[in-house]
N, C-alpha and C positions, 0 to 999 in steps of 0.2 A: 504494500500500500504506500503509496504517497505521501510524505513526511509531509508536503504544502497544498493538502485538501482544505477547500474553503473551514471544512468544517475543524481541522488539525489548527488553523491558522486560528480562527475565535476562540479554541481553548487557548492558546497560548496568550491571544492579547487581555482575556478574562483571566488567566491565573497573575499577569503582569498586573493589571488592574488592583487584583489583590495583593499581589505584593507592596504596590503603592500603599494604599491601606495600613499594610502592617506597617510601614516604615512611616506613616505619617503617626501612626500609635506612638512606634518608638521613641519617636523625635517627641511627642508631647508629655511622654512620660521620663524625659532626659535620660532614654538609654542610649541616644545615639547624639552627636553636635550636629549643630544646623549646618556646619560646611557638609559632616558625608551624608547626612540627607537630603542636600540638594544635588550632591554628586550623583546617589543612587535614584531618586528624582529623575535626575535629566536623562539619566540613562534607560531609565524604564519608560517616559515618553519616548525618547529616541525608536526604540525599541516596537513601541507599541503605532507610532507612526508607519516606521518599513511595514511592521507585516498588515497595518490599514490597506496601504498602496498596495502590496502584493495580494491583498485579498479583493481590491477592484481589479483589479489584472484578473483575476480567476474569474470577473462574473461576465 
């Protein structure tokens, strides 16, 4: 099976989504500093942007 089916590509940007989540947790409950939260931040919209675009490619 296809690692980049429409439907492989929505779990992974709903499990980033939740990862977002936790780390805005972390950061409010000061287990993590606001620099690597917005590190991991940007990197999980980055993230979640590619496989957007590669999920309109698929349709």
């Amino acid at each position: 099976m296809d690692k980049n089916t429409p439907q492989n590509i929505i779990g992974k940007i709903s499990n980033f989504k939740f990862q977002l989540i936790i780390n805005k947790n972390l950061y409010i409950d000061e287990v993590i500093t606001k620099e690597i939260y917005e590190i991991m931040e940007n990197n999980l919209l980055e993230k979640i942007h590619t496989l957007s675009d590669e999920l309109e490619m698929c349709n």
